[in-house]
N, C-alpha and C positions, 0 to 999 in steps of 0.2 A: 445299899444302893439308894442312890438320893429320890425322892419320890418326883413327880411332874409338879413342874411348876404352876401354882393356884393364880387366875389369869383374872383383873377387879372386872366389874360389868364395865366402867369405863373405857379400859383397856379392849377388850371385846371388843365396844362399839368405832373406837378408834381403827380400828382394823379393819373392822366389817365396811368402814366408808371409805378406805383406802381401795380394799378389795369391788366392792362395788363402784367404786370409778374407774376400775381398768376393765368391768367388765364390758361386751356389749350393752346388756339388760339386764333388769332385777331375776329374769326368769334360769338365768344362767350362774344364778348366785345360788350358791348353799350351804348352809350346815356344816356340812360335810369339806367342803370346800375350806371352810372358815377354820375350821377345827385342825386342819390339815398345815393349814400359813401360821397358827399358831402353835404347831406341835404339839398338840392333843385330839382328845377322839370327842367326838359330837356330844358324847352323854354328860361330858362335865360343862358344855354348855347353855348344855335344857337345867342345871340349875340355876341360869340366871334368867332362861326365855325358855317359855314351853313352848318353842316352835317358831317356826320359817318367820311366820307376817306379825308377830310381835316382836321379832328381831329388827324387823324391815319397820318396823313404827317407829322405831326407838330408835332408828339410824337417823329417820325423817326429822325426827323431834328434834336429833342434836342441830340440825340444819336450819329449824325455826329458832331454835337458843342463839342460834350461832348470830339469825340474822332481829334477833330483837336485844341483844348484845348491847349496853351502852345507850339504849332509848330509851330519848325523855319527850313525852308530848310536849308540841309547842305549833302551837298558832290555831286554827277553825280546826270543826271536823271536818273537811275537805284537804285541808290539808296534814293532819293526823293520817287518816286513810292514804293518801297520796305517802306520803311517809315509808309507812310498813310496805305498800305493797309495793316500793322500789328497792326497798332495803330487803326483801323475798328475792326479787329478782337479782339484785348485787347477790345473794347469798348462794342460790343457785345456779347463778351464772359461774360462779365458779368450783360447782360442784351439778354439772349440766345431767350427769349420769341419774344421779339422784333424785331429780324431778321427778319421772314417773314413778320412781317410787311412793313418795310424798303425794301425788294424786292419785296412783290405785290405792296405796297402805292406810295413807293418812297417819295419825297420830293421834296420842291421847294424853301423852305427856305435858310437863311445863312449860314449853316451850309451845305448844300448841295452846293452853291455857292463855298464855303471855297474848299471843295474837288473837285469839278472841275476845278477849278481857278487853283489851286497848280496842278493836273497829268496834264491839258493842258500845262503849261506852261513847269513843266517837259519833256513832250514830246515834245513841240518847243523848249526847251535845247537841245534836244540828235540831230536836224539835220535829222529829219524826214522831208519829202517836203510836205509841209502847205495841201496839199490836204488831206496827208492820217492821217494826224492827228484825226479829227472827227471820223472816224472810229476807228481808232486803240484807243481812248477812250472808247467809244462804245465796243469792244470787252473788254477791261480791264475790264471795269463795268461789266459788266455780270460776268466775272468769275470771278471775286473777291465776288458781291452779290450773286453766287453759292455758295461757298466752304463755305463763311459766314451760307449761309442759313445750310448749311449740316451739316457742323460742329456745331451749334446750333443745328439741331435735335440732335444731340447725347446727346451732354450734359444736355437737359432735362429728360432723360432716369432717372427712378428711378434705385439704384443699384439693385433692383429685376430684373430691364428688361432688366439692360445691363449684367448681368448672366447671364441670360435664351439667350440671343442674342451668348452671347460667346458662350455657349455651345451646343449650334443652328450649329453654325459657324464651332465649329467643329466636329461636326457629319456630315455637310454639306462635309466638306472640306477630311476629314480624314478617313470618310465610302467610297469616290466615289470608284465607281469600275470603275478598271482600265482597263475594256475590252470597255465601253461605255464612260469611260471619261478622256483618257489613260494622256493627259499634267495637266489637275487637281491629277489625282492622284502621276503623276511626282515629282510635285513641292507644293504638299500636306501640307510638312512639314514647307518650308521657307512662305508662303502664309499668309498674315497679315490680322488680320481684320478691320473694317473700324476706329474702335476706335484707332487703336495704330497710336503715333509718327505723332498725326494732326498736330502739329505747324511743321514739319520736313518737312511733305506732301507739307501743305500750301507753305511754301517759296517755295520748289523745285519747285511747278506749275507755282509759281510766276516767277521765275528764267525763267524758261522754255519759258514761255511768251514773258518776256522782251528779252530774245535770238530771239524772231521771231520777234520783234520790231527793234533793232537793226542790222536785215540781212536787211531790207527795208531800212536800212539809207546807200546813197549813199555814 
């Protein structure tokens, strides 16, 4: 009788990120689940992950590989930074599911390596004083892995529920009454909602950012 077929850690992960983009969420993903798409049983996958959220890293990480893929720095660190974290967003834009993953999981992988390595270095290019580096990291992360995570909520949005949301939006926006909500009903009209002109949004914050990074460089 032939025995089960031996499935590589790559193969695994290819799976696991197919699996996890038809899911709702990461919290509907398991193990058990995975073992099952692959025709075998969970125990011969804890030898390659001892467990749920080192699986879940390692899916994240292919997604950081995936989006540092073919880069080579070129031009300031303003625009280095600007770079990676469009080339994040291409990456999980088309792997929307996976976002939150990659912001509750995170990663410890080369692929996460990859993306630190390049904005640290970016940021000791621009003349920021070695202290405040690690932080000013640390806040880039975060808001880069927000706007990611956000703008992936949307884009899962069936076109049923980003109708019903527009039109939410402007019943919201366009009914207030202007006795109890006098600057919303002001500015009623020009008033966007969350879906329009994300890639416009994105860089402005980004810009916005790296403006407060470069007032701290002496």
């Amino acid at each position: 009788m032939a025995g089960r077929r031996r499935w590589t850690t790559e193969e695994i992960l290819e799976t696991a990120t197919e699996l996890l983009s038809t899911s709702e969420d990461a919290e509907s993903f398991s193990v058990r689940k995975l073992a099952a798409v692959l025709g075998t049983d969970s125990s011969s996958l804890y030898r390659h992950f001892r467990d749920k959220t080192e699986l879940l890293r390692a899916v994240a990480d292919r997604i950081l590989l995936a989006a540092m893929d073919g880069y080579h720095p070129e031009g300031d660190w303003r625009q280095r930074i600007t770079a990676v974290a469009l080339r994040l967003r291409t990456a999980f834009g088309q792997q929307p599911q996976l976002a939150a993953v990659w912001g509750r999981y995170a990663s410890s992988g080369t692929g996460s390596r990859l993306l630190m390595e390049e904005v640290l270095q970016a940021l000791r290019m621009s003349g920021l004083p070695e202290e405040q580096i690690p932080v000013r990291y640390h806040r880039m992360a975060i808001l880069v892995a927000s706007l990611i995570a956000s703008e992936a909520g949307m884009s899962t949005l069936t076109s049923e529920e980003f109708d019903r949301g527009m039109e939410l939006f402007r019943v919201a926006v366009l009914g207030a009454d202007p006795e109890r909500f006098p600057a919303l009903a002001h500015f009623a009209r020009d008033v966007r909602p969350l879906g329009v002109d994300r890639q416009a949004a994105f860089e402005e914050i980004i810009a916005a950012h790296l403006d407060s990074v470069a007032a701290a460089i002496p």
